[in-house]
N, C-alpha and C positions, 0 to 999 in steps of 0.2 A: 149719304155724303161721307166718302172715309176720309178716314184720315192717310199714313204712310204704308202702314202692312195691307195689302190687297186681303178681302173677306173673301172665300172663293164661294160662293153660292148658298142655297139653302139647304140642298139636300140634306145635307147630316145635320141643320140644328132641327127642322121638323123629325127627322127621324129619332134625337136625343128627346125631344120634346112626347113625340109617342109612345115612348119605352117609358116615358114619365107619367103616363096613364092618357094624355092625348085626347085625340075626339069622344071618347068612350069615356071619360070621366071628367067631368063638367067641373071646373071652379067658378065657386057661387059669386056671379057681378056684383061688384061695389056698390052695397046697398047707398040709398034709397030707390037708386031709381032703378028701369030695370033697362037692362040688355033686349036688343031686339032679338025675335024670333027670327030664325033661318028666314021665313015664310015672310016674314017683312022686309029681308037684306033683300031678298030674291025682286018682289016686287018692285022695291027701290030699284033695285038696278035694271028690269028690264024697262020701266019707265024712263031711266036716265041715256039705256042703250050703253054701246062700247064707246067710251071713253077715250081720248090722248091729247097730250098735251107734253111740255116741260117745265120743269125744276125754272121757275123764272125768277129773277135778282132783275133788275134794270141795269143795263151796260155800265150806267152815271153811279152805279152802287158799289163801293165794296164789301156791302156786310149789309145786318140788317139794320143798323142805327144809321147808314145814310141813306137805306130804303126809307125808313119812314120818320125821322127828325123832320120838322119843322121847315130847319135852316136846307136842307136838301132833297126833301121830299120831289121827287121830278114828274110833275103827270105830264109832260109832252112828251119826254124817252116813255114812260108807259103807253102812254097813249100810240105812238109810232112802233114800238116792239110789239105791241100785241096782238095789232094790225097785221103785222109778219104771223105771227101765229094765227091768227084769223087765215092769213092766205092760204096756206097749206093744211088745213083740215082742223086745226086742234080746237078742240071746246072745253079744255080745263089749262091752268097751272098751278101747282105746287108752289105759295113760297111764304118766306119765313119770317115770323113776328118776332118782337124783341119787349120785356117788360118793363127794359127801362126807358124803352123812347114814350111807352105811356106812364111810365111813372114821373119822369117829366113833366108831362103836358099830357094829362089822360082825356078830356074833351076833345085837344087838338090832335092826338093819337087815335081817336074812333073816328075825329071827321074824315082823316087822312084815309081811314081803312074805308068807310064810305065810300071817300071819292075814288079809292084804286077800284071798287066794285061796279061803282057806276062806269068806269072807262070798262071793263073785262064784261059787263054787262053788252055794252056796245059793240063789240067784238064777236055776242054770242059765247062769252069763256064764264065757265063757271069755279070760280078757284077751289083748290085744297088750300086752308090755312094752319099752319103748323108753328103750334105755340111753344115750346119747351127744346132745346138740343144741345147734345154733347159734343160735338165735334169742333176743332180747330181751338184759339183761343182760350186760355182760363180766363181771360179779366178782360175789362173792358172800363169805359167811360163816354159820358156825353158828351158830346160836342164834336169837334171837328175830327172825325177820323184820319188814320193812316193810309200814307199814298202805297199802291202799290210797290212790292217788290219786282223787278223783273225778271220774266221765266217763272215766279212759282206760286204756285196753284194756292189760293185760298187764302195770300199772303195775307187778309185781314180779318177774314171770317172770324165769329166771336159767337162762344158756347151760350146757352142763356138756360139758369142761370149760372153755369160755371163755378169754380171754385168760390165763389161768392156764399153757394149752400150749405158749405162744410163750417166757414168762420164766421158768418153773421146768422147769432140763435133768433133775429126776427122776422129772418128774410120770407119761411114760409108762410109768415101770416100773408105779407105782401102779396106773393106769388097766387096763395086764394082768391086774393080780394082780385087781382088780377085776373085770375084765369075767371073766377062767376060774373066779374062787372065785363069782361069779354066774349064770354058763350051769351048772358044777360042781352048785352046789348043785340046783337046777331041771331039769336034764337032760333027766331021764324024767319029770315033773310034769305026768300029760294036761290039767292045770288050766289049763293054758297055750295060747292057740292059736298064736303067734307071738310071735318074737323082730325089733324093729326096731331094729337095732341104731345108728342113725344117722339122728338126722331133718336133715333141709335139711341138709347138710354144706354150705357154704360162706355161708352164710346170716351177712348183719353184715357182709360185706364182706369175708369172710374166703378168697373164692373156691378157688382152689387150694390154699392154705395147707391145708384140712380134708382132702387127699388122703391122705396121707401117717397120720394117725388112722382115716379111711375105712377104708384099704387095712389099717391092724392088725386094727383090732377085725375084720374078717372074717375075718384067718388065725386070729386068737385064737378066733374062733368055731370054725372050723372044725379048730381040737386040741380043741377039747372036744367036737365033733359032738352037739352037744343033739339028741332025738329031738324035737323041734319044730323048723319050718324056720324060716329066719332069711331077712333083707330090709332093704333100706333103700329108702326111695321116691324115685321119680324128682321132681321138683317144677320147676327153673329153666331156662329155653331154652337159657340162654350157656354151662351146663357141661358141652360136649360128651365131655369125656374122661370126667369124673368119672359124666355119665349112663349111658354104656357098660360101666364098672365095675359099674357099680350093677346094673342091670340085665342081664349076663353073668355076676353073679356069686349071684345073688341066688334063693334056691329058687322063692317066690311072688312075682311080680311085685306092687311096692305103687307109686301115685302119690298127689296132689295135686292136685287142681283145684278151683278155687272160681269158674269159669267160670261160662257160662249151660247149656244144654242141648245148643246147636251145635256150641260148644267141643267141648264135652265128648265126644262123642258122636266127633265127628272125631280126639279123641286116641286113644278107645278102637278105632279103626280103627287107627291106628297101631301102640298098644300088643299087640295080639292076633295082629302078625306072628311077636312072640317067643314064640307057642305056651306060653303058661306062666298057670296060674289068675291070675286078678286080682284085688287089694284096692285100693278105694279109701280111704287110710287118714285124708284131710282131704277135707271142700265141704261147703258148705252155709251162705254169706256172704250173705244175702237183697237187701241191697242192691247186691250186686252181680250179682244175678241168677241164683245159685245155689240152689235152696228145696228142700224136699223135694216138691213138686209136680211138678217138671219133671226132677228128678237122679234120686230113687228109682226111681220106675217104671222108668227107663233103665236103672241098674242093675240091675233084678232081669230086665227084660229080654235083658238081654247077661251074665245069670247071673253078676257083678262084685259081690264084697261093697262094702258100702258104709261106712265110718263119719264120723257128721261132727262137726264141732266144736262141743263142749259141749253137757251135758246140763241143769247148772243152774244157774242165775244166783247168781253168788257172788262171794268174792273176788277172783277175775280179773279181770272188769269184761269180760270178750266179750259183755255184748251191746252194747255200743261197739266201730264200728270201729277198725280198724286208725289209722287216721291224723285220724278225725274225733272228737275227744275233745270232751266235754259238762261244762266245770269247774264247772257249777253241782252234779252227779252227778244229773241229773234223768233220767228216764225217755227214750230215743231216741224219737222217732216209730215207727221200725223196727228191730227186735231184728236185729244185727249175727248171733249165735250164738246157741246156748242151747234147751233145747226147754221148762223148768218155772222157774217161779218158784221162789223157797227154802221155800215151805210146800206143794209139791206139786203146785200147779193149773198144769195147759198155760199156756204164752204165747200160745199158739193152737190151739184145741180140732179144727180140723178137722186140721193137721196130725197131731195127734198119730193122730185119726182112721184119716189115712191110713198113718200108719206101719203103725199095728196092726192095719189090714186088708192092708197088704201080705207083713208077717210072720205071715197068717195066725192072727191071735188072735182 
C-alpha cells in the first residue's frame, strides 16, 4: 500500500539486497524460535496450492478501526463481499489489524476476528492477517472515524502503530503484549493462511527508525511459534538492511509490486534465488500498468500467489490513485484498484472473466 511517490518494482532492492551477501549468507532468525526450513515452506505451499485473492477493507470501512470497533464492526458487508470473492475464484484475503481497537476491547477484538474467520471460512477464503503498518496516517483515535474525502485515495487509512512509537516510551510493551496475546490466541487456527506481520516498515519516511519494531515483532512471533508461517514483504529499493531481514528471516517470501509485467517478471527472477514459496501480497495499480491481464497469468505461471489491491469500491476511495485525487469525487476514467462496484457488478466484466477462468471456476 503506498503512499504518494510510486515504488517502481523489486528488481533493484533484491539485487542491493544480494550485493549485501543475500541467499548465500544466512542472518541467524530471531531466536527462540526457529525459522522454517526451505523443505517445510515448500511442503506448505504445495499443500495450500496457488493462491489469490485481494487486499480486503469492507466497502462500510475507512480504515482499520472501523473494520473492527465494536460500534462498526459490519459482518453482513463482510459476509456479502466475500461472497463476491468467493464467486470468482479467490481463496485468501489480505487485510489489516489495528492495536488499538483490541486495546479497547481486547476479548471483544478477538471475538470480532473469530467472527470475520468464521464468515471467510464460509466462503472457503483463508486470510492473510497483517498486524503492524506504516503507511497513510501518523495518529489516530478511537471512536467514530473520519468521513471520507472525495476523490482521494486512502483519505482515512491510519499507520499502526504510527508516530505514537517515537513519543510514548511504553507503547512497546503494549505492542508485545499485543502481538503474543494475538499469534497466542490464533496459533493453531487452520483458518488462517498467514501471519504478515509488518507491512512497508519504513513507509512515511520513517526508514530505519521501523527496524528496531521489525526486528521485535519477529522475535515475538517467534516465542509464540504460531503453526501458520509468518512474513513481512520485501516492497522499497533503498532499504537494503531492512530487505535482508525480511526476507532471511521470513517462512514464505511475500513482496510488492505494482509494476508493468517486465518489472515484474525480472524481480521474480530475483526473488526465486532465495529458494522459498512466493506470495505476491500487493499489484494490480491499472494506470500504472499493473492489470490483471498481464500480472495474473505470470503469476500462476511461475506458480507465485497473487493478491491484489481491493476488492470493492468503498470507503477508501482506491479507485483513485495514489497521488492523483479527483475533489469533485467523480468517477476516474481508470479504476486506480478495486475489482466490483458496491452493489456487486464487475468494474470490468472481462476481468473478472479472467480471474475466474484462471482459478479455475
Amino acid at each position: 500500500m503506498k503512499m504518494n511517490l510510486f515504488r517502481s518494482g523489486l528488481t533493484g532492492i533484491l539485487a542491493f539486497t544480494l550485493m549485501l551477501g543475500g541467499c548465500n549468507t544466512r542472518v541467524a532468525p530471531v531466536k527462540p524460535g526457529e525459522r522454517w526450513s526451505a523443505e517445510k515452506a515448500q511442503k506448505w505451499s504445495d499443500e495450500k496450492g496457488w493462491r489469490t485473492g485481494a487486499n480486503f477493507t469492507p466497502s462500510s470501512a475507512i480504515n482499520q478501526l472501523e473494520f473492527w470497533q465494536a460500534e462498526t464492526f459490519d459482518p453482513q458487508t463482510i459476509d456479502r463481499e466475500l461472497g463476491w470473492a468467493e464467486s470468482i475464484g479467490f481463496t485468501t484475503v489480505r487485510s489489516y489489524l489495528h492495536h488499538l481497537a483490541w486495546q479497547v476491547d481486547p476479548e471483544g477484538f478477538f471475538n470480532r476476528v473469530d467472527q470475520f474467520l468464521r464468515i471467510a471460512a464460509k466462503h472457503k477464503i483463508e486470510p492473510v492477517l497483517v498486524i503492524f503498518d506504516d503507511c497513510w496516517l501518523p495518529t489516530y483515535a478511537a471512536g467514530k472515524q473520519p468521513d471520507p474525502k472525495p476523490g482521494v485515495h486512502n483519505s482515512g487509512w491510519i499507520r499502526d502503530p504510527g508516530d505514537l512509537l517515537f513519543t510514548d516510551t511504553t507503547l512497546m510493551t503494549v505492542l508485545e503484549k499485543y502481538t503474543k496475546a494475538l499469534l497466542t490466541r490464533f496459533a493453531d487456527d487452520r483458518r488462517i493462511l498467514l501471519w504478515d506481520l509488518y507491512n512497508e516498515p519504513g513507509n512515511s519516511g520513517y526508514g530505519m527508525r521501523s527496524m528496531p519494531l521489525l526486528q521485535s515483532v519477529f522475535r515475538w512471533a517467534r516465542e509464540v511459534n504460531p503453526s501458520q508461517p509468518i512474513s513481512a514483504g520485501l516492497w522499497y529499493r533503498n532499504y537494503g538492511e531492512m530487505n535482508r531481514f525480511q526476507a532471511e528471516n521470513s517462512d514464505i517470501l511475500t513482496y510488492h509490486n505494482y509494476s508493468d509485467e517486465k518489472d515484474h517478471a525480472a524481480a521474480l527472477d530475483t526473488l526465486k534465488l532465495f529458494g522459498r514459496p512466493m506470495i505476491c501480497t500487493e499489484y494490480m495499480a491499472r494506470t500504472n500498468g499493473s492489470r490483471f491481464e498481464n500480472i495474473l497469468p505470470l503469476l500462476k505461471e511461475r506458480g507465485v500467489g497473487g493478491i491484489n489491491w481491493g476488492l470493492v469500491s468503498g470507503k477508501t476511495n482506491t479507485i483513485y490513485a495514489w497521488s492523483t485525487p479527483i475533489p469533485d469525487g467523480s468517477e476516474p476514467p481508470l479504476w486506480f484498484h478495486d475489482i466490483f462496484r458496491n452493489d456487486g457488478t464487475p468494474y470490468n466484466q472481462a476481468e473478472t472473466d479472467l480471474i475466474r477462468k484462471l482459478n479455475g471456476k
